[in-house]
Structure formats: structure tokens, C-alpha cells
N, C-alpha and C positions, 0 to 999 in steps of 0.2 A: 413552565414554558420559558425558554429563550428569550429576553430582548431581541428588541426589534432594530437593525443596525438602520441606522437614516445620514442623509447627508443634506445639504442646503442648493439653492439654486444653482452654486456657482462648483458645488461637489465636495464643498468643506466638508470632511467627518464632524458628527453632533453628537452628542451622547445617546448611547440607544435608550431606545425607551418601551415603557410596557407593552405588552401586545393590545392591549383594551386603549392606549394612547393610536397606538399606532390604526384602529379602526375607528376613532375617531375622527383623525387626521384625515383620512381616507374618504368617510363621509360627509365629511365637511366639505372637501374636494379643499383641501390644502397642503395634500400630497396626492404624489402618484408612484405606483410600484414600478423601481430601479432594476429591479431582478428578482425573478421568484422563487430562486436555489442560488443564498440562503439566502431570504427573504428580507431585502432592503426598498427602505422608500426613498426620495427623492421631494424635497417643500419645492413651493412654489414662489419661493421668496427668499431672497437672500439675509444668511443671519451672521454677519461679521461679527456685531459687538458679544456671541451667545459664549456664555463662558461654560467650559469643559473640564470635564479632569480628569485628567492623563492617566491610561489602561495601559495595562500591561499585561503584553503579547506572552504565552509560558509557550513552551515548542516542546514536547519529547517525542525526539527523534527514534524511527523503530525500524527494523529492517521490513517487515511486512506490514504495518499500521503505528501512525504518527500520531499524536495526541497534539490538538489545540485549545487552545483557553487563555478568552481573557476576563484579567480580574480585577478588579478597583482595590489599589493595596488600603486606600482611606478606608473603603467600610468592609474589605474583604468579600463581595459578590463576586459570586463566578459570572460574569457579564453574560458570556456567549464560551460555546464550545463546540467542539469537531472532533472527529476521528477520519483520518483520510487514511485509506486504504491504496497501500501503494502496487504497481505491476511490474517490480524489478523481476519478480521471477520469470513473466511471462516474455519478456524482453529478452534474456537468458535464453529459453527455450527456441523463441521467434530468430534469436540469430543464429543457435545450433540447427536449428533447420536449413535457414539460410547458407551457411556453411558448409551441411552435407552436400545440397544439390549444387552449389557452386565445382565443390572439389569433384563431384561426377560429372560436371561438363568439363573441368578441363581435362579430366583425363581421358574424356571423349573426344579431346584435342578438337574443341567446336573451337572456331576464330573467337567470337562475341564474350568468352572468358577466356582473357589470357594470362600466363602463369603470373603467381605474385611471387618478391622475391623482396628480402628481408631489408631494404631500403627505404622503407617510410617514418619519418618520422614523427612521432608523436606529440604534439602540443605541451607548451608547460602548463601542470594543472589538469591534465586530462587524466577522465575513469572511466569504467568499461561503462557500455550505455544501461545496465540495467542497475549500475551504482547513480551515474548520473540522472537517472528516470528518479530515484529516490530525494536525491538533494534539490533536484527541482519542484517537486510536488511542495516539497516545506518551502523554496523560496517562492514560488508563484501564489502561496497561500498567505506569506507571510506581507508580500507586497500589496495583494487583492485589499485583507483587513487595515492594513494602513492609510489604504484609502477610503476603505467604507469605516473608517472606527478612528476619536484619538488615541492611536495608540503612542503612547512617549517613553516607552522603553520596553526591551526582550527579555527573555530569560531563556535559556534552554537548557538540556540537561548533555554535558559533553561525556557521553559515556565513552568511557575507556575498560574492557575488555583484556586481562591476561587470559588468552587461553590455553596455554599451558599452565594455569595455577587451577583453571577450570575442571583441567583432570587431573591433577596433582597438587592437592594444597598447599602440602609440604615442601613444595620445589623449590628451590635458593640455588646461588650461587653460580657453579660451573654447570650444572645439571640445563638448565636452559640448553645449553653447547649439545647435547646430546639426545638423539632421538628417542622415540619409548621404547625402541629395541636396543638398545647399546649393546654388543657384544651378541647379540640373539637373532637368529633369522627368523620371520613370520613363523613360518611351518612348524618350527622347532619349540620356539615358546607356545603357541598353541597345543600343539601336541603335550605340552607338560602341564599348561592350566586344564586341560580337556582329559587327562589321563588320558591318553592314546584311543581313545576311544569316543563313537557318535554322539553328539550331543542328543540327538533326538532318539534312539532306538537303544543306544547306549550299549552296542553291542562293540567287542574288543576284536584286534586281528584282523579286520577289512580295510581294504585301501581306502584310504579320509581323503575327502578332498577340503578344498575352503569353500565355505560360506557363508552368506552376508546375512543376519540376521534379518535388519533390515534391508531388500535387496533394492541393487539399484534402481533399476526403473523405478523405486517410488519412494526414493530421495533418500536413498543410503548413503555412506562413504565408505572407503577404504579405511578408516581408522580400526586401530586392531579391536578398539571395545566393539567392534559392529561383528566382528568377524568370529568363524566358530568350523568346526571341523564336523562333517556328515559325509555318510556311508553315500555310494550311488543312488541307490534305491531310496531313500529318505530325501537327499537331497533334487531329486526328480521327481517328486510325490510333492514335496514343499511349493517347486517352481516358483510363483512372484510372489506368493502371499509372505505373508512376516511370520515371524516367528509365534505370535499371539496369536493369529489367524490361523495357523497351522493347530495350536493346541496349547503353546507351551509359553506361553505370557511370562514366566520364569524369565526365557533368558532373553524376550522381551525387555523386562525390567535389565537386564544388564547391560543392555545397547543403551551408553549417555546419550543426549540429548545432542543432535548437530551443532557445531560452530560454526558455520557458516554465517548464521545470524549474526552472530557477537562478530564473525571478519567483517562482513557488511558493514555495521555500524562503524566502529575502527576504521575503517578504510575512509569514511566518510564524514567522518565529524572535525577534520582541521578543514573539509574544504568548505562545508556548511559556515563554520564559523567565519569563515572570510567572505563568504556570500552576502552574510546576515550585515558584517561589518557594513555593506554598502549602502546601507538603507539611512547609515548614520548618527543612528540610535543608542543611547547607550546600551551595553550590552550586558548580561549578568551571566556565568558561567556556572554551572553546577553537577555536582554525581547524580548516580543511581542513588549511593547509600544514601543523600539529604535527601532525596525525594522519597526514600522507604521509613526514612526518620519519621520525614513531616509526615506521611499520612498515618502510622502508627501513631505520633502522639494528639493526632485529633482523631482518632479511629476510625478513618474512611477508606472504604473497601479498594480493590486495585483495580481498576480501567483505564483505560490510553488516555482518555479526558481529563480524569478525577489525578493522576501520576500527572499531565501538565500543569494542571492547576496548582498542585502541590512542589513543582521545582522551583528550587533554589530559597536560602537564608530570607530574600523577602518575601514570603509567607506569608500572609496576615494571620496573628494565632487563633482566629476564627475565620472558616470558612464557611459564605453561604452560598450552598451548588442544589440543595435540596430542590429548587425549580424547574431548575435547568434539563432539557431535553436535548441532548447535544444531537447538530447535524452527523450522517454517520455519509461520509465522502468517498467516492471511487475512480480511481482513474481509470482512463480508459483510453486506447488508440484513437485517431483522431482523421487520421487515412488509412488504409488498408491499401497497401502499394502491389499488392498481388495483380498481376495482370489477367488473370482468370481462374476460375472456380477448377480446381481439378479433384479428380475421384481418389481413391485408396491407394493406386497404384500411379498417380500422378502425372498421370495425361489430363488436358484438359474436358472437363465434361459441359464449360458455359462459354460466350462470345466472349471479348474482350470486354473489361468492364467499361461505361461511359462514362462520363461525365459525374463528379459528386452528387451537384444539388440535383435532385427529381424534383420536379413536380416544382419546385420552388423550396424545399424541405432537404435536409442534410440527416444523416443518421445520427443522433445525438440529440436533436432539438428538443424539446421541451413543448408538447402540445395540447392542447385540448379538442376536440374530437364530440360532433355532436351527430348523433346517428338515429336517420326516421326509423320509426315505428316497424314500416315496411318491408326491411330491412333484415340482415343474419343476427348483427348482434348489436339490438338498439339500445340505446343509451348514453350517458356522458362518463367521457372517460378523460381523464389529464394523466398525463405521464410523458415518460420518455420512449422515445419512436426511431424504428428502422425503417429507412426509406428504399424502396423498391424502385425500379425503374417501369413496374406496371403499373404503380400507382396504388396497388394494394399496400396498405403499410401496418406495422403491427407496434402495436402501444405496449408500455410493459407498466403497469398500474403499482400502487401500493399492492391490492391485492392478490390483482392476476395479470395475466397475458394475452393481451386481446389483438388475433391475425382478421386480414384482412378486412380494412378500412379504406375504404377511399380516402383520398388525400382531399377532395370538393369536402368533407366536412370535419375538417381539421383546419385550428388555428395555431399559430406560432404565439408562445408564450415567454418562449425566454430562448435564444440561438444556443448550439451545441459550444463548449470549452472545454470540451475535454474529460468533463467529470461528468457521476451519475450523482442523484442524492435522493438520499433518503433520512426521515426523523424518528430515534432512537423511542 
């Protein structure tokens, strides 16, 4: 298990301490719980003279899931650790919606959207919001531990990403200058890797058209490795499914893997690192490859957690994480600015929404839930809860889903921030 993160009367970070300290503390009534995701206490006493020593914060940054750990370089414990799962992609999608219905009202020429025209300028520093959804998840996380933990210095791992060397190892020089077609249009090159013929029925002499291995609707690119020549008839028989799905996992295997990822990260790791600068801390900088070093030469397996623990040259050459049960962190929206519920075809089907808090309760909170006998579905229940403006409210548990609850037996355990949590 995790350390227990504690702080003093006055909010000093302490050195965490065991969980069996920490229910001690507890019973004695000489602390009280701080927060209950991740689980910090708060003494009842202030402890200026308590002497500490300085953890250190590891960060690996991810485009879909960030790894946290901290670790005492003196005895090398993994103190505490996280995996916070970021929502750059749903941000991505949430403004490509946004986007479509905007550009159908104004070309509905409605007053309330009027045209935009290439005049605005962009802030120094500024990223699209589902980059900067990422760099804020690691600074708000990184700020939070600073004050629940001594922490006295960072590590992160600054990855940097060629990805033209990604698909071409061999690339040097001038070759950078020049696309993967130099001299070759799409159709023409394919047609020669494909021998003019369907990749799937592989029959010769029928009009090819292009397609996407992996198709877009579910997260293709246009890069030429994704792309493939099929007959009409196959290519309308395939429709959304992939190529594996279809049958032929073959050229499955020959669709690389998206860069998207590896832009993400690149795009975002000079602005991280000036983020991180703020905090004041000394800072340590590191690759991928010392973080694939370190954990080969102590032979620990690869997870978001276990890769942070392991960035950068300070390393302790013994690491002890064997305990540790890392928090696993979700972010999540925090308002829903939709002003009503609409159906498939995007008229409204619900009133305008009201007001956030129901009931006294926000969607996100963190509750406990005690339900008579009498009742649908009796029992205690803790978890995270969506709040309804009927009152009915539904708890999401470790191990289920439990709809309608009244809010009269439901307690507030810890206010909504934006994250969900759960222990690994």
C-alpha cells in the first residue's frame, strides 16, 4: 500500500507515513481526513521543528496517460504514485462538434453566429485546448503534491520524438526536405506496391479505388502506410471495420502505429517545462531512452508509474515500489455548458439545464449513501455521483452502478475537482 500523504495544522507537508500510522493517528483523534482521493490527513497540532526529507517529484509525460511518483532518492522508496489519465482527445472531438453546428448556423445566416474572419490573434504561448488540457493535468497535479508532500525537486522525462526517423530510420540529411512521395503521386505508388491489384480479393483489371486500412471514423490517418487500394465491392463490404476485422490482420500488421501521439507530446513538452520552472524547484531533465535504461538494468516491468519512478540519471540503483498500489487518476469535465439535452438529430428533447448544485450535491462529488432496508437498493454505498435535478442520483462504486438514490441519504465526503479515482 501507498503512504499516507499528511500535512500539520498550519498545511506544512510531513513525511508520509504508513497506513497502520496513519489509523492510528486517526484513533487517537490526532488527525482528521484532509481529502479522501488520495487520501491525506491533516494533525491537529502544529509541527515546525518536524524534520523531513526532500522527495522527489518523477513526471512522465504521455499523450493519453501521465505517470506520477514520488521517491526518497536517500533510501530509494517509491513514496506514493499515480497514473492520471488525460481527456485531450475528448476535448478534440467536443470542439469538432462544436465547430460543425457553429458553421451550420452561420450559414443559416442566424444573427446570434456571426461570420469569423481571420483577425484574431493568438496569445504568446498558446495550444490548442486538448494540448493544453494535457499540460495542465501534470501542472495541477504537480502543484496539488507540493503541497500535500516535501517535495524539493522534479524530474521529468522531456521526450522528444523524430517522427520522420519513426518511419524511416535511415533518414539523414536533405531527405527530411522531402515528402514520402518525392516525385510519386498517391495512386501511382500504391498501385505499384499493390501490383495493380485489390488488396483484399486480389483480383487484377477493376477500377481501385483508395482505402484506409485503418478507416477514419476510428482514428485513421491519411498517411500512405494506412492507405491500400480495393475493388468497389470489397471496399463496400469492409465499410468501418479495419482491416483485422474484416479478416486480413496481414495488412492490419502493416498500418504503423499513429504519430499523433509522439506530435502531442513534442508539441508540449517546452511548454511543460516552463510551467514546471514556476514552482521553483530545481528541475532535472530526461529522455525516453535513460528511463528504458533504468528500468532494464533493475528489471522492472513498464507502467506509467513504474517509467516515472525510473526517469532521469538520479535513480536510486535500488528501487523499492514492491508496495506501492498506485492511485489510477481521471479527468473529467467539470461543467457541461450544453444548454439542453438534444436527440440524434439535434433538436432539443430536455428544458434548459438549471442551476449546477442539486439538492446541495454537484456531479463529481465524492459520496456516501446510506439506504433503509425498505427501500430498491439497500445498502452503503461510497463513490462518485451524478446529480440529477430530481433528486434521484446514481453512485458509480468500485464495483457497480447504483441508479436512483435519493439525495436525504447521501453524505458529502470529499467536493468534485475535476478528477475521478480509483486504487490500482
Amino acid at each position: 500500500m501507498s503512504r499516507v500523504l499528511i500535512v500539520d495544522q498550519q498545511r506544512r507537508p510531513l513525511m508520509p507515513c504508513t497506513p497502520a500510522r496513519a489509523r492510528l493517528l486517526l484513533k487517537q483523534k490526532k488527525a482528521a481526513v484532509l481529502r479522501r482521493c488520495p487520501f491525506t490527513l491533516i494533525l491537529h497540532e502544529s509541527r515546525p521543528e518536524a524534520v523531513v526529507q526532500p522527495l522527489r517529484l518523477k513526471i512522465d509525460p504521455g499523450s493519453k496517460v501521465s505517470g506520477l511518483a514520488l521517491v526518497n532518492d536517500t533510501s530509494g522508496e517509491v513514496v506514493w504514485a499515480a497514473e492520471v489519465t488525460h481527456r485531450g482527445g475528448q476535448v478534440h472531438k467536443d470542439l469538432q462538434k462544436r465547430a460543425g453546428v457553429r458553421r451550420g448556423r452561420r450559414q443559416r445566416h442566424t444573427w446570434y453566429r456571426p461570420a469569423r474572419y481571420l483577425n484574431r490573434r493568438r496569445p504568446k504561448g498558446w495550444l490548442p485546448p486538448s494540448l493544453e488540457s494535457r499540460v495542465q493535468n501534470v501542472e495541477t497535479w504537480t502543484q496539488r503534491l507540493i503541497f500535500w508532500a516535501p517535495v524539493g525537486s522534479l524530474s521529468y522525462e522531456a521526450v522528444r520524438f523524430d517522427t520522420q526517423a519513426l518511419q524511416n530510420p535511415e533518414i539523414e540529411g536533405t531527405q527530411y526536405q522531402h515528402g514520402t512521395l518525392a516525385g510519386l503521386e498517391v495512386k501511382e505508388y500504391l498501385l505499384l506496391k499493390w501490383g495493380q491489384r485489390c488488396a483484399y480479393c486480389e483480383k487484377m483489371g477493376l477500377p481501385l479505388q483508395l482505402e484506409h486500412i485503418i478507416p477514419k471514423i476510428r482514428g485513421g490517418s491519411n498517411r500512405v502506410t494506412n492507405l491500400t487500394l480495393a475493388c468497389e465491392q470489397c471496399n463496400g463490404k469492409k465499410g468501418n471495420q479495419t482491416a483485422e476485422e474484416f479478416g486480413f490482420p496481414h495488412l492490419q500488421a502493416q498500418a504503423k502505429a499513429p504519430l499523433k501521439d509522439a506530435a502531442a507530446v513534442n508539441s508540449t513538452r517546452r511548454v511543460l517545462h516552463q510551467r514546471l520552472m514556476r514552482t521553483g524547484l530545481p528541475i532535472e531533465a530526461s529522455s525516453g531512452g535513460r528511463t528504458k535504461w533504468n528500468r532494464g538494468e533493475r528489471d522492472i516491468a513498464k507502467t506509467h508509474w513504474l517509467d516515472a519512478a525510473n526517469v532521469g540519471p538520479s535513480t536510486p540503483a535500488r528501487l523499492l515500489f514492491q508496495h506501492v498500489r498506485p492511485w489510477l487518476i481521471e479527468a473529467n469535465r467539470r461543467q457541461d455548458r450544453q444548454l439542453c439535452l438534444v436527440n440524434a438529430l439535434g433538436f432539443p428533447r430536455s428544458k434548459p439545464k438549471k442551476k449546477s448544485p442539486k439538492h446541495d450535491f454537484r456531479t463529481g462529488d465524492i459520496v456516501r449513501a446510506v439506504v433503509p432496508a425498505h427501500l430498491e437498493n439497500p445498502g452503503i454505498y461510497v463513490g462518485r455521483m451524478a446529480a440529477k435535478a430530481s433528486g434521484a442520483f446514481t453512485i458509480t462504486t468500485k464495483q457497480r452502478k447504483v441508479s436512483d438514490i435519493g439525495y436525504r441519504y447521501c453524505t458529502r465526503l470529499q467536493h468534485t475537482d475535476g478528477y475521478s479515482y480509483l486504487i490500482k
